[in-house]
FIBA-336248 format. One record per residue: residue number from 1; residue in three letters; chain; z, y, x of N, C-alpha, C in turn. Coordinates in Angstrom, 3 decimals, padded with zeros to 6 digits. Each point is the difference from the previous one (the first is absolute). Example, Ala and Ser with C-alpha at 12.3 -4.5 7.8 and 13.67 -1.06 7.14 Angstrom:
# residues 2
+-----+------+-------+----------+----------+----------+----------+----------+----------+----------+----------+----------+
|  nr | rest | kette |     n.pz |     n.py |     n.px |    ca.pz |    ca.py |    ca.px |     c.pz |     c.py |     c.px |
+-----+------+-------+----------+----------+----------+----------+----------+----------+----------+----------+----------+
|   1 |  ala |     A |  007.800 | -005.690 |  013.190 |  000.000 |  001.190 | -000.890 |  000.000 |  001.200 |  000.900 |
|   2 |  ser |     A | -000.720 |  001.050 | -000.350 |  000.060 |  001.190 |  000.820 |  000.730 |  001.090 | -000.770 |
+-----+------+-------+----------+----------+----------+----------+----------+----------+----------+----------+----------+
This chain:
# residues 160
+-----+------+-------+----------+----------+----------+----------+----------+----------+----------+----------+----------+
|  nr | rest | kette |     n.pz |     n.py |     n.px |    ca.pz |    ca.py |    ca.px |     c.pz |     c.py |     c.px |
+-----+------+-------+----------+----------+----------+----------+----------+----------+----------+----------+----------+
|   1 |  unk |     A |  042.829 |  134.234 |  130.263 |  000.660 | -000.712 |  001.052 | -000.946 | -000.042 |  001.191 |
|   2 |  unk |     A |  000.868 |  000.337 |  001.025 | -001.109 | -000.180 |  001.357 |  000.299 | -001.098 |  000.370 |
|   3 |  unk |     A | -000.858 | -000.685 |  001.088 |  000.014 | -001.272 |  000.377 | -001.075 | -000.235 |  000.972 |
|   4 |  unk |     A |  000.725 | -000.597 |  001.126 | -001.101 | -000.011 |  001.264 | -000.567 | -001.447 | -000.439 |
|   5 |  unk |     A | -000.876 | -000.189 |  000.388 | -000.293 | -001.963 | -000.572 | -000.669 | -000.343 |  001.635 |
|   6 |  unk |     A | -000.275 | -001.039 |  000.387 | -000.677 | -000.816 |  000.834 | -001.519 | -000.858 | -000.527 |
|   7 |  unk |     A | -000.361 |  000.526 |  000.931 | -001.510 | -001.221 | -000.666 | -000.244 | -000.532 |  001.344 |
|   8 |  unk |     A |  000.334 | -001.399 | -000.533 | -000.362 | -000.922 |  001.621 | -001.503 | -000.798 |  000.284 |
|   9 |  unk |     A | -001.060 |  001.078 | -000.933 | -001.097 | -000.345 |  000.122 | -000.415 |  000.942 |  001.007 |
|  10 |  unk |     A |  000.608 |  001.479 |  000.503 | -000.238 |  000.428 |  000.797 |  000.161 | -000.553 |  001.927 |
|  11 |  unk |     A | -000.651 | -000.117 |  000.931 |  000.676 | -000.549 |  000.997 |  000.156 |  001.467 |  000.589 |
|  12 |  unk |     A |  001.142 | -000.046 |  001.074 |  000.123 |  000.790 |  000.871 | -000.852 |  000.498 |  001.218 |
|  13 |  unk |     A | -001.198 | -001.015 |  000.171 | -000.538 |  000.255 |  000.776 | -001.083 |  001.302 | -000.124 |
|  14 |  unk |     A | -000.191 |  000.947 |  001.069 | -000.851 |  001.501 | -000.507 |  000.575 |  000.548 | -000.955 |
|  15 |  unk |     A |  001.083 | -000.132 | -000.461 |  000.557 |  000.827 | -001.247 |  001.354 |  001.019 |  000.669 |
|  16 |  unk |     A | -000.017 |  000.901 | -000.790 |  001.368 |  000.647 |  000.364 |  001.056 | -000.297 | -000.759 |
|  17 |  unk |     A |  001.013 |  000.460 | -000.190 |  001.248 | -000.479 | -001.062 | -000.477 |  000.471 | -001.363 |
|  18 |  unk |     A | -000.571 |  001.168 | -000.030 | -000.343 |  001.145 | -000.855 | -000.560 | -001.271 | -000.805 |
|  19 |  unk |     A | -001.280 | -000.212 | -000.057 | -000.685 | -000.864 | -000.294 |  000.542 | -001.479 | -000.541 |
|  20 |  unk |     A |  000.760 | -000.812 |  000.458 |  000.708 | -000.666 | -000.074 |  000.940 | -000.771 | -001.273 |
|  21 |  unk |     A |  000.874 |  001.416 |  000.027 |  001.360 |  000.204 | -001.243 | -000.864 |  001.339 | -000.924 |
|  22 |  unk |     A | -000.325 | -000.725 | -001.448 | -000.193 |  001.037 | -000.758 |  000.942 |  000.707 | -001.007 |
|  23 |  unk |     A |  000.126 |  001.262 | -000.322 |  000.824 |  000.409 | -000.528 | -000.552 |  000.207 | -001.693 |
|  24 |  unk |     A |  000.694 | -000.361 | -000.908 | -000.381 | -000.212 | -001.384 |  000.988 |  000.470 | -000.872 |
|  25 |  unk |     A | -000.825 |  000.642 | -001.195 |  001.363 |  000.099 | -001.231 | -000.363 | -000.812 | -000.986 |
|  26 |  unk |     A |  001.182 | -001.081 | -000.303 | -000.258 | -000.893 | -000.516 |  001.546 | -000.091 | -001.171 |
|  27 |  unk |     A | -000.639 | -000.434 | -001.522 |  000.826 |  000.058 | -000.912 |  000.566 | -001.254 | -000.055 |
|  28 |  unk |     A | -001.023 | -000.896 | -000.048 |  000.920 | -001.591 |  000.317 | -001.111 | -000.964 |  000.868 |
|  29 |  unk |     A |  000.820 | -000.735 |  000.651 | -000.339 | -000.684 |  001.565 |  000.309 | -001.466 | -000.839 |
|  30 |  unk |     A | -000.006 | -000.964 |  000.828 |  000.220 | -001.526 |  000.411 |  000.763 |  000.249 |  001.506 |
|  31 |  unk |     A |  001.075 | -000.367 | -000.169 |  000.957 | -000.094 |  001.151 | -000.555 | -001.394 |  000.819 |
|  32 |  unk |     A | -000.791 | -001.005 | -000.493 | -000.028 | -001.229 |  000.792 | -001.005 |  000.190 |  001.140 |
|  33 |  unk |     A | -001.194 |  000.579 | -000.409 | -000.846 |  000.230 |  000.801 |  000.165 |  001.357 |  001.318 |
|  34 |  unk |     A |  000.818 |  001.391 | -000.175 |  000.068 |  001.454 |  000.222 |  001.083 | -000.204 |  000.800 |
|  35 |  unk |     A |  000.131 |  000.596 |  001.849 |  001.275 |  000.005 |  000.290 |  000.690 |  001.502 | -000.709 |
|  36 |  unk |     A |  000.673 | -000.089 | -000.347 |  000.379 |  001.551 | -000.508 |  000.857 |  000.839 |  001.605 |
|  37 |  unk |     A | -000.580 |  000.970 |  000.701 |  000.780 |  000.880 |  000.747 |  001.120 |  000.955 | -000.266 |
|  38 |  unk |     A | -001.015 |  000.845 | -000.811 |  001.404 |  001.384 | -000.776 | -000.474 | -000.083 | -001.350 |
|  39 |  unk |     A |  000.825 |  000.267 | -000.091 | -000.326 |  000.239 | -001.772 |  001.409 |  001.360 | -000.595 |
|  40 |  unk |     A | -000.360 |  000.922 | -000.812 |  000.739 |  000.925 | -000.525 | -000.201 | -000.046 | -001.458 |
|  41 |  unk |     A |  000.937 | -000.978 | -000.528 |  000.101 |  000.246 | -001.321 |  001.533 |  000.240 | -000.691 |
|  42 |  unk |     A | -000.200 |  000.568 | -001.140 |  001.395 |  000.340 | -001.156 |  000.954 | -001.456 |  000.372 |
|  43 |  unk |     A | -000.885 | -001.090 | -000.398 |  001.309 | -001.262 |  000.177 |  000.695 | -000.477 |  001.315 |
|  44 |  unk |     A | -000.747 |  000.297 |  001.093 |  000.878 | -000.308 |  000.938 |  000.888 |  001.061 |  000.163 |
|  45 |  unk |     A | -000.496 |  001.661 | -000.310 |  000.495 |  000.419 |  000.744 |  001.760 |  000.434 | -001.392 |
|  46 |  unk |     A | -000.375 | -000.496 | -001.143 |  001.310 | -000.279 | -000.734 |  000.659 | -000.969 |  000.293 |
|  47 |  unk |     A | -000.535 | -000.982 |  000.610 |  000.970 | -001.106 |  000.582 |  000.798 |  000.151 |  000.849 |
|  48 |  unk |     A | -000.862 |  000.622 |  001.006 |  000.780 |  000.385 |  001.179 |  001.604 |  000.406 | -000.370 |
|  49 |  unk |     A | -000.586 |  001.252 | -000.794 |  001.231 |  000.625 | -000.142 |  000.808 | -000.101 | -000.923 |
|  50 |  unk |     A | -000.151 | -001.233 | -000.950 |  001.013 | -000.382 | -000.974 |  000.790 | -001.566 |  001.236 |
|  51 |  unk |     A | -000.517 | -000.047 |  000.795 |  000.911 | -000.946 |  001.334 |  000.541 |  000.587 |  000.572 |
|  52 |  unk |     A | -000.225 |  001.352 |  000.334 |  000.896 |  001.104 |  001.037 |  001.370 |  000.346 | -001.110 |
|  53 |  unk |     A | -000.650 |  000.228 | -000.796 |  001.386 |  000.801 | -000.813 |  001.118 | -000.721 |  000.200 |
|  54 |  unk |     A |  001.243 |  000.975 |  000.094 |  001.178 | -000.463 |  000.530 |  000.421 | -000.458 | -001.876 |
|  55 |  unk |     A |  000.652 | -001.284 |  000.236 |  000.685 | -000.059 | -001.452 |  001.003 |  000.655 | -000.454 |
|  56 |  unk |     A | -000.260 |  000.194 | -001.539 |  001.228 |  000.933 | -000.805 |  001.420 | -000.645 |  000.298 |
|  57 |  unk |     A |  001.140 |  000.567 |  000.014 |  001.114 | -000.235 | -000.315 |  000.370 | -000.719 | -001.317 |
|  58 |  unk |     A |  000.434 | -001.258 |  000.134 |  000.254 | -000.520 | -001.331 |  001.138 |  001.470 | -000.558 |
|  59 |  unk |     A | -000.134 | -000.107 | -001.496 |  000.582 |  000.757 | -001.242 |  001.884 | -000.649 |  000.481 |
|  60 |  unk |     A |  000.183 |  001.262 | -000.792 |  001.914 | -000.154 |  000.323 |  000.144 | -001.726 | -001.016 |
|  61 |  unk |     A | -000.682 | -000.192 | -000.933 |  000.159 | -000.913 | -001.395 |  000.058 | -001.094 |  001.395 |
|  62 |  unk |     A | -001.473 | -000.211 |  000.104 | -000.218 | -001.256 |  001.120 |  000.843 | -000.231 |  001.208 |
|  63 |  unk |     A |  000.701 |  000.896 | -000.023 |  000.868 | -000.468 |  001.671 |  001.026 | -000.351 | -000.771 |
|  64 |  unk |     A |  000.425 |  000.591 | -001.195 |  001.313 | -000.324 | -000.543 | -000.368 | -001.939 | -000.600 |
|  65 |  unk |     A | -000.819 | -000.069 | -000.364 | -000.552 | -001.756 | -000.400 | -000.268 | -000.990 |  001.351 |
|  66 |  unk |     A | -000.287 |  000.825 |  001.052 | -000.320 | -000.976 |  001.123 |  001.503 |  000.089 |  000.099 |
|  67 |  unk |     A |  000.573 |  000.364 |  000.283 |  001.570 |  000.217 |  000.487 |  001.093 | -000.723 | -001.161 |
|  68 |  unk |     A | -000.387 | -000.190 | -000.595 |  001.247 | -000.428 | -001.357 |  000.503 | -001.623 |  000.399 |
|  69 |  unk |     A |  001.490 |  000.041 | -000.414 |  000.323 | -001.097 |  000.601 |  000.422 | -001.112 | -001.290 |
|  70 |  unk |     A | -000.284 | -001.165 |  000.419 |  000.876 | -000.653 | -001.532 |  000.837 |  000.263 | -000.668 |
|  71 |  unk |     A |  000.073 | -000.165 | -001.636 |  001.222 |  000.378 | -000.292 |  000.912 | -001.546 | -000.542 |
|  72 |  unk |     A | -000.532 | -001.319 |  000.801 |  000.673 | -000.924 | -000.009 |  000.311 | -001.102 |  001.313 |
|  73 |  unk |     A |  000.719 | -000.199 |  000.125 |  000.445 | -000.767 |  001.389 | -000.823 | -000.664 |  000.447 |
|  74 |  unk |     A | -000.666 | -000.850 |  000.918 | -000.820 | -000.627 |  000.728 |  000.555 | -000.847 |  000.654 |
|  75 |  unk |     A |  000.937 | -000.532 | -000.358 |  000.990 | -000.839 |  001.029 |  000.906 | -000.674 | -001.545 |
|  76 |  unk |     A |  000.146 | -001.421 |  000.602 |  000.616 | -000.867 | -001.145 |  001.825 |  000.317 |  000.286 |
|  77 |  unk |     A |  000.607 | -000.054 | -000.792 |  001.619 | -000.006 | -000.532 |  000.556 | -000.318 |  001.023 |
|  78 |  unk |     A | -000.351 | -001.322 |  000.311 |  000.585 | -000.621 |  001.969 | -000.244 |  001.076 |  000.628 |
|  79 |  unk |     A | -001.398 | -000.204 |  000.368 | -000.451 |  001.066 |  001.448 |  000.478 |  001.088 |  000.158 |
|  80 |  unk |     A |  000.318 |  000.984 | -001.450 |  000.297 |  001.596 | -000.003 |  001.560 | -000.247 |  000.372 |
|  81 |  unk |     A |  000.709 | -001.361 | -000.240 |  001.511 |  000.205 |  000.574 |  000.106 | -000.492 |  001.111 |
|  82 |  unk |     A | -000.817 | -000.359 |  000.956 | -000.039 | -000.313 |  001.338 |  000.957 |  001.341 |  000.853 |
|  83 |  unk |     A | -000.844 |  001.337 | -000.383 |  000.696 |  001.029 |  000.746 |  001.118 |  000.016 | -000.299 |
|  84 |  unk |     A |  000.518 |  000.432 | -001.154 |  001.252 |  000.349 | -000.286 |  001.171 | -001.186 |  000.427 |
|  85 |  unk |     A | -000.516 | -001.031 | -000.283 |  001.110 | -001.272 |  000.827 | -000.175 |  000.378 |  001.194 |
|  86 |  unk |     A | -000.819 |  000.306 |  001.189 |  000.220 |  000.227 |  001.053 |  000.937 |  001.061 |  000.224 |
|  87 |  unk |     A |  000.159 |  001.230 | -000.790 |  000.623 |  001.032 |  000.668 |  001.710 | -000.571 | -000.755 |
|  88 |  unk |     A | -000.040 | -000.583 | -000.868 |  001.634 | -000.213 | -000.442 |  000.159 | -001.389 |  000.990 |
|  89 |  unk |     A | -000.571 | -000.887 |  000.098 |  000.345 | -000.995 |  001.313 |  000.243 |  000.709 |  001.596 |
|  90 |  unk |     A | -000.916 |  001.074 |  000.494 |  000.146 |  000.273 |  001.473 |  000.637 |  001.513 | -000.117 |
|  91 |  unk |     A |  000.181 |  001.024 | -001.034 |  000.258 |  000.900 |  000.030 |  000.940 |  000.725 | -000.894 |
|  92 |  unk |     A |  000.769 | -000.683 | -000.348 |  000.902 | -000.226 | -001.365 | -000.366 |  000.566 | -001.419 |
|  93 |  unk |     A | -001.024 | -000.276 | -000.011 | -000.624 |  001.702 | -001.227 | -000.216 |  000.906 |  000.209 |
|  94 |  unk |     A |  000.443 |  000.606 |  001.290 | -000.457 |  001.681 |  000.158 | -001.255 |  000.320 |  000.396 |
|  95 |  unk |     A | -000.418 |  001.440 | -000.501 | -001.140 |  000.736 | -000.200 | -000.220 | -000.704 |  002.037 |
|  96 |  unk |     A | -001.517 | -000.113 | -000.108 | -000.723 | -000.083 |  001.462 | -001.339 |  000.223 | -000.147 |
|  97 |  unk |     A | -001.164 |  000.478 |  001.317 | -000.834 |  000.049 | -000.133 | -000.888 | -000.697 | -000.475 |
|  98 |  unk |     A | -001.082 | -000.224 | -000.153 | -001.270 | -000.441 | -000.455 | -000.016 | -001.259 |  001.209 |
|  99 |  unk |     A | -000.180 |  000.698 |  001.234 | -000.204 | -000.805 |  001.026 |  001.237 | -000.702 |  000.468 |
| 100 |  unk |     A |  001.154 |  000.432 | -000.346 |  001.096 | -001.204 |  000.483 |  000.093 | -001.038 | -001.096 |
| 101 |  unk |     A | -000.315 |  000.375 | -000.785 | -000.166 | -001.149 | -001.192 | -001.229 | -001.083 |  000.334 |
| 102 |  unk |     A | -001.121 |  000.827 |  000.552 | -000.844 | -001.048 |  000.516 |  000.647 | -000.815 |  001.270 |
| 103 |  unk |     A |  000.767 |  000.428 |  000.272 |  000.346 | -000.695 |  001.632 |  001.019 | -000.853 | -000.451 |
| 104 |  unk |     A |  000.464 |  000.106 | -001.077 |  000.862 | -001.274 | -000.257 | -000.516 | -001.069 | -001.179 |
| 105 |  unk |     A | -001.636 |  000.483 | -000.188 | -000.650 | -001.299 | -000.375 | -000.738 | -000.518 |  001.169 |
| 106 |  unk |     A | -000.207 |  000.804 |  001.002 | -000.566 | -000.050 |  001.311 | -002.028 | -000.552 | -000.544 |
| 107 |  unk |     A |  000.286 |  001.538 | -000.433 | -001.571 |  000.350 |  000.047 | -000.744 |  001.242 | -000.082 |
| 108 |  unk |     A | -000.578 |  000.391 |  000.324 | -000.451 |  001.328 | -000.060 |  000.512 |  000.972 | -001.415 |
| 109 |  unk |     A |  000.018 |  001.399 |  000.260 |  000.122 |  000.781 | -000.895 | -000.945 |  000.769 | -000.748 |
| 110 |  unk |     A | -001.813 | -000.380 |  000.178 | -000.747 |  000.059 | -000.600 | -000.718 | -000.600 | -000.838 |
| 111 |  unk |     A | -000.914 |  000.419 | -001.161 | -000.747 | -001.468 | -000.202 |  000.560 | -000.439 | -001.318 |
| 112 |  unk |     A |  000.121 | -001.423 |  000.356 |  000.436 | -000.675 | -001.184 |  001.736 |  000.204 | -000.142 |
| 113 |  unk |     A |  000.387 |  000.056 |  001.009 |  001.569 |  000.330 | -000.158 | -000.232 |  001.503 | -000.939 |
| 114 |  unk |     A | -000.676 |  000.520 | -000.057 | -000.369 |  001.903 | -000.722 |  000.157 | -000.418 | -001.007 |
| 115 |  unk |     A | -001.642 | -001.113 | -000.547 |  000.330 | -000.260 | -001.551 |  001.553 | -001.101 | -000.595 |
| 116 |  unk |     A |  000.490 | -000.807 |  000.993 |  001.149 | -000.165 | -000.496 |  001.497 |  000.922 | -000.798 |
| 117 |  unk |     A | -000.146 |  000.692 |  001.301 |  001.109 |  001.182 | -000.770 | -000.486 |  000.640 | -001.322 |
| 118 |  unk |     A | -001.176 |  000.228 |  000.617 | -000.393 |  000.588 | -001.729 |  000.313 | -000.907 | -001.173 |
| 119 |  unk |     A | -000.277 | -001.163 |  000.462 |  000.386 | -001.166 | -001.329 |  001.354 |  000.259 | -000.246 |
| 120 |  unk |     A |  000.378 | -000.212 |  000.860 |  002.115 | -000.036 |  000.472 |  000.410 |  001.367 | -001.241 |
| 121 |  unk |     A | -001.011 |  000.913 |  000.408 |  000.286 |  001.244 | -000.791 | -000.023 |  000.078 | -001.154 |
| 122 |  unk |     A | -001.602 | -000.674 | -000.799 | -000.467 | -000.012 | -000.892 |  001.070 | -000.647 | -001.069 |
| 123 |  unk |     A |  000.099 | -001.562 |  000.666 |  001.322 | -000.632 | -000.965 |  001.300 |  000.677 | -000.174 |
| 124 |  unk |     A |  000.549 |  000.871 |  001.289 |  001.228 |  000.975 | -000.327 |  001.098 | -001.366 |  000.659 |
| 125 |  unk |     A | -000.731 | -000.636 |  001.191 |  001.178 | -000.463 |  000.976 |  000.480 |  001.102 |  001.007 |
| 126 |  unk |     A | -001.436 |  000.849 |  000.543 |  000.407 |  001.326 |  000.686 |  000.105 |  001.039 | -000.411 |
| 127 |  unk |     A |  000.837 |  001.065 |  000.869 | -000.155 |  001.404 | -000.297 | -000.203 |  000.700 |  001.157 |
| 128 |  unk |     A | -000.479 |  000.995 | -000.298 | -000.029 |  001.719 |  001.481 |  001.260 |  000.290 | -000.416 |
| 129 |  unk |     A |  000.524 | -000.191 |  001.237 |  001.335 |  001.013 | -000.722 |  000.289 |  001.808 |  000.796 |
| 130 |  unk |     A | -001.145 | -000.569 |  001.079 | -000.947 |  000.999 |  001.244 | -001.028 | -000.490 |  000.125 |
| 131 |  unk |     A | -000.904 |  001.271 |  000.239 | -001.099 | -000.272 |  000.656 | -000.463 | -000.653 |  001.283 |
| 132 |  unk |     A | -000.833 | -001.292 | -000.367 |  000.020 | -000.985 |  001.424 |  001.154 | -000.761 | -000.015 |
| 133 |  unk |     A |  001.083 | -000.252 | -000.618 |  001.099 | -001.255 | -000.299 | -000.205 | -001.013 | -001.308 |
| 134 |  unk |     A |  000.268 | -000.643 | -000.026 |  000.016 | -001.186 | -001.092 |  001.479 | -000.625 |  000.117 |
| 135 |  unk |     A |  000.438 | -000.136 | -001.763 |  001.216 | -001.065 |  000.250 | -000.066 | -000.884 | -001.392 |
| 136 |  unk |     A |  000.732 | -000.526 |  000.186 | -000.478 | -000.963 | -001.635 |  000.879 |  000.254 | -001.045 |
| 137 |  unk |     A | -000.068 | -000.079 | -001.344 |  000.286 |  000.726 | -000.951 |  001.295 | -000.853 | -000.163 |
| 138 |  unk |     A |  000.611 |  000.201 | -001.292 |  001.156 | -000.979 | -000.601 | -000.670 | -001.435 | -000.588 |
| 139 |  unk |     A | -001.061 |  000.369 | -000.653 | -000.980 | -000.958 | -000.641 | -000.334 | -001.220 |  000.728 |
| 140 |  unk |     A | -000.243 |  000.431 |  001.732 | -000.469 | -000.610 |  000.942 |  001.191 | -001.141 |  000.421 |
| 141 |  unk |     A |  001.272 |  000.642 | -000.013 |  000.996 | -000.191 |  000.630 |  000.615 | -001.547 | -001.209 |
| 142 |  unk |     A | -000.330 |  000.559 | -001.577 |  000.586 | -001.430 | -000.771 | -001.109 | -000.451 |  000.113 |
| 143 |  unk |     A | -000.742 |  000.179 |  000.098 | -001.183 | -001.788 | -000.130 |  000.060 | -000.684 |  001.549 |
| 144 |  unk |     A |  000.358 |  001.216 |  000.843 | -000.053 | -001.061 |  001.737 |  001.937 | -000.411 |  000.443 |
| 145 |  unk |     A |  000.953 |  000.784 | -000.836 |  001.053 | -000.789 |  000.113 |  000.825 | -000.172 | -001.715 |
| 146 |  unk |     A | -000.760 | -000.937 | -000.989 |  000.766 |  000.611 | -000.512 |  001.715 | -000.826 | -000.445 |
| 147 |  unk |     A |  000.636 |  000.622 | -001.357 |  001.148 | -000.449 | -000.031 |  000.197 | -001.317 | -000.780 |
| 148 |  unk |     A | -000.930 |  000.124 | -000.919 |  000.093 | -001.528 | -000.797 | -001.486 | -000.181 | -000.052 |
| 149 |  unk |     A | -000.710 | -001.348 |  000.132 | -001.366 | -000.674 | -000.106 | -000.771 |  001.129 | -001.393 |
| 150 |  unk |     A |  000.752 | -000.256 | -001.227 | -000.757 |  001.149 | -001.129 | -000.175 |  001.536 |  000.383 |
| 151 |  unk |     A |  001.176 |  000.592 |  001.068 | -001.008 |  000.920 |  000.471 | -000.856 |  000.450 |  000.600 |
| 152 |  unk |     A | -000.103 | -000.944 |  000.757 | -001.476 | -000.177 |  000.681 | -001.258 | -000.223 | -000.728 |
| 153 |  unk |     A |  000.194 | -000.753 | -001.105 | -001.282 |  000.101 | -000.866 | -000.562 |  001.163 | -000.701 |
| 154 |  unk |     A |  001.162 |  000.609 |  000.078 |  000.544 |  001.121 | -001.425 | -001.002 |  001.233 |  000.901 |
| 155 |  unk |     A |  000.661 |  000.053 |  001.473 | -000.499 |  001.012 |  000.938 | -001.491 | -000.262 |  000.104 |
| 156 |  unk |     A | -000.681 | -000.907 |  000.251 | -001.740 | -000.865 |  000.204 | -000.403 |  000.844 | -001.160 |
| 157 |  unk |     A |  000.364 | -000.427 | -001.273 | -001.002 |  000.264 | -001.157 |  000.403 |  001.858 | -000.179 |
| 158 |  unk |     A |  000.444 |  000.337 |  000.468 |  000.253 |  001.574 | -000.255 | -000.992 |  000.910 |  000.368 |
| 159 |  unk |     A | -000.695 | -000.198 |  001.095 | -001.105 |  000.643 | -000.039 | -001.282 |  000.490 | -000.606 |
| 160 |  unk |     A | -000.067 | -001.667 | -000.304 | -001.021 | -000.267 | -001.374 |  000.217 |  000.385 | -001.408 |
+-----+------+-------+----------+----------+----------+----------+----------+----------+----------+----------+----------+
């Protein structure tokens, strides 16, 4: 390892630089006392370049695990029928977007309204019946109107 060191027993006065800064090969130093200038060794110069390296591409496995979505609702029995009562209250049941469905809970169409539908989905109050539409199932339709009080219970516990 090379290594310029300082000795501040030298003064500058009548001296040249030469004189000054001595140049040494040295196997091991004390960093407390030595300013270190250059130095060329294996570890920095593997450091360096294990910080430059551009990172690998996660594996097809790992994007498919960062990416995986629940395979159970996230939203309670109420909350997941919030949507679907909205679109049979303002839209008589028929298939509508993502976002007009948000506009008739009057809230955004990202976000937490996202993981709702998915709940909505998960329980089987919604369906795609197209891509980018949502409408609510039959399932949806007896537990939010139904014909006698027992089918409404009958419809609740069906999911489960």
């Amino acid at each position: 390892m090379k290594i310029m060191l300082k000795d501040p027993t030298f003064s500058t006065a009548g001296r040249n630089r030469s004189e000054k800064n001595e140049t040494r090969n040295v196997s091991k130093i004390s960093l407390s006392n030595v300013g270190i200038i250059q130095h060329n060794s294996r570890w920095a110069n593997n450091r360096m370049t294990q910080n430059t390296i551009a990172k690998k591409k996660p594996t097809k496995a790992a994007r498919q695990k960062k990416g995986t979505r629940a395979k159970y609702p996230r939203q309670s029995v109420e909350r997941a029928l919030r949507i679907p009562k909205a679109i049979l209250d303002q839209n008589a049941g028929k298939a509508c977007t993502t976002e007009q469905a948000a506009a008739f809970l009057g809230v955004g169409s990202k976000g937490p309204f996202a993981v709702e539908v998915g709940s909505a989905t998960k329980y089987g109050f919604l369906e795609r019946p197209e891509k980018g539409k949502i409408q609510p199932t039959d399932l949806a339709r007896k537990i939010l109107r139904p014909k006698t009080p027992k089918t409404r219970s009958r419809a609740i516990v069906r999911p489960f």
